[in-house]
C-alpha positions in Angstrom: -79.6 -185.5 23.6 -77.6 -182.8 23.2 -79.2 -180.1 25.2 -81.8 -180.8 28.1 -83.7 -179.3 30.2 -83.7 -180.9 33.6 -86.5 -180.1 36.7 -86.4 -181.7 40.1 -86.6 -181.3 43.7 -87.1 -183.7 46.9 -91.2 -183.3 46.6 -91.7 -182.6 43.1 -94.3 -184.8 41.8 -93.7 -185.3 37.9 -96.8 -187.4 37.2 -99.1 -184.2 38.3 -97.3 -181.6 36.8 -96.8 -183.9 33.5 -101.0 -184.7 33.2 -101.1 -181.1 33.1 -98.5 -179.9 30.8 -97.3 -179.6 27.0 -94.2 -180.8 27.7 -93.5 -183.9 26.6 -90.7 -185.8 29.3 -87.7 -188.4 27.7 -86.9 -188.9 31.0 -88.7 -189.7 34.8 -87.2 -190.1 38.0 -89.3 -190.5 41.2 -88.0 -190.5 44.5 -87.6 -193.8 45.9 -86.5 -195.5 42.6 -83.4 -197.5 42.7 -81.3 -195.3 40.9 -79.8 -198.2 38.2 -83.1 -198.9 36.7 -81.7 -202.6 36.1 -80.2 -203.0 39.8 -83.1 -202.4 42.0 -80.7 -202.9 45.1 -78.8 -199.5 44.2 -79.3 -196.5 46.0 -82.8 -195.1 45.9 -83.1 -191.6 44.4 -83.6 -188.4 47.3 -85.5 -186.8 44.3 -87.6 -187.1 41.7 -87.1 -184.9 38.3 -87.8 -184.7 34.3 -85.4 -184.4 31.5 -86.9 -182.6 28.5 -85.4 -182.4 25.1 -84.7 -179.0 23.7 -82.0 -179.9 21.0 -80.8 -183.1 19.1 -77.9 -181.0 17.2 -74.7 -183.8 17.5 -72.4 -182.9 20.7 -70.0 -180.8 18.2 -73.1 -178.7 16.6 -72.8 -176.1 19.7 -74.2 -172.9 17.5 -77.2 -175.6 16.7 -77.7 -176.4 20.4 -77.6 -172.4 20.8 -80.3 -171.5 18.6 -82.5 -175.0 19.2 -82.8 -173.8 23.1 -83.4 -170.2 21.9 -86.0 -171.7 20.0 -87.7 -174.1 22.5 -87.8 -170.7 25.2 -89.5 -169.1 23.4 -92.0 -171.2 22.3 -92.5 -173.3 25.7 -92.1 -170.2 27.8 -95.9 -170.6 29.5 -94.7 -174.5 30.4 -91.5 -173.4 31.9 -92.5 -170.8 34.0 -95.4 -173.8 35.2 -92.6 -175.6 35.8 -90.2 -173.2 37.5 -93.3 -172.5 39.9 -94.2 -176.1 40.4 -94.9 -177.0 43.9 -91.7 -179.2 44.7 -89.3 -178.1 42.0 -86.2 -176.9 43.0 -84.0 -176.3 39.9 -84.4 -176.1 36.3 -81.5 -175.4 34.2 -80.4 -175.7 30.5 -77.8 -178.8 30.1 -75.4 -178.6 27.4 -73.6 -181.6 26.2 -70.6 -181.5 23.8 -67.3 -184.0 23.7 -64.4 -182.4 24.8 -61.8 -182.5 22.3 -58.6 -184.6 22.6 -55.7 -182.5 22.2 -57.3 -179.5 22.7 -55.7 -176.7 24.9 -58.0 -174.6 25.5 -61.7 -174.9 24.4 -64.7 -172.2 24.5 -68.0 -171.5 24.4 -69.8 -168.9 24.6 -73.1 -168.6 25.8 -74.7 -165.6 23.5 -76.5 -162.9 25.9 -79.8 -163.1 24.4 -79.9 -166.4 25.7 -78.0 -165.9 29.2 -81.0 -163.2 28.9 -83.8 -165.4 27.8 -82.7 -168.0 30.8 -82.9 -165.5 33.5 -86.1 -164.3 32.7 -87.2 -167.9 32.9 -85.1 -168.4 36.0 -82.9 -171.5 34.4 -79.5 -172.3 35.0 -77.3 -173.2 32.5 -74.7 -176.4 32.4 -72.2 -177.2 29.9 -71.6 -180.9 30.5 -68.4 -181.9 28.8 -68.2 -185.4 27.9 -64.9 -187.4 27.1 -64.4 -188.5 23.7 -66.4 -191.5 22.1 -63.4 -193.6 21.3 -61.8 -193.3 25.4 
């Protein structure tokens, strides 16, 4: 997924707020879990949390990203603000992902203000998560 939007917090219980929202989850976490589903000797998780898709524009189709989360705010802006004010929750925030570029010696994006705008009024962060080329 390219962007995400991620919810959590320490008592945040996802099953409750999920039977009772639109928003469909592609990822749950409840506190307790080992946190390497396959390993259930790892840690435990301290929190629980959702991971929503709002974009699946490829890592380099930042514009796409852009306009997919403009799109999904404004269209799921009853659901956020449910989840935003969800007993438990203790961040939301956009999550941007995109490969960072080799060679590259500088690289920027920019975060248009109607969405900086859009965000704030919904009370979301916003995360670019830069991931290391496929083939390192």
């Amino acid at each position: 997924m390219a962007c995400t939007l991620r919810a959590g917090g320490k008592h945040f219980d996802v099953d409750v707020f999920l039977s009772k929202s639109k928003l469909k989850a592609d990822a749950i976490f409840r506190k307790g879990e080992p946190r390497a589903s396959h390993n259930p000797k790892s840690k435990k998780r301290t929190h629980s949390g959702i991971n929503v898709s709002v974009s699946n524009a490829s890592f380099g189709n930042f514009k796409r990203q852009i306009s997919d989360a403009m799109q999904f705010l404004i269209k799921n802006k009853t659901e956020i603000v449910k989840l935003v004010r969800c007993k438990g929750v203790e961040g939301v925030e956009l999550d941007f992902a995109t490969a960072r570029k080799r060679d590259a010696f500088l690289q920027e994006y920019v975060f248009p203000a109607e969405l900086i705008a859009l965000a704030s009024k919904l009370s979301l962060d916003i995360r670019l998560s830069a991931y290391p080329p496929a083939d390192e």
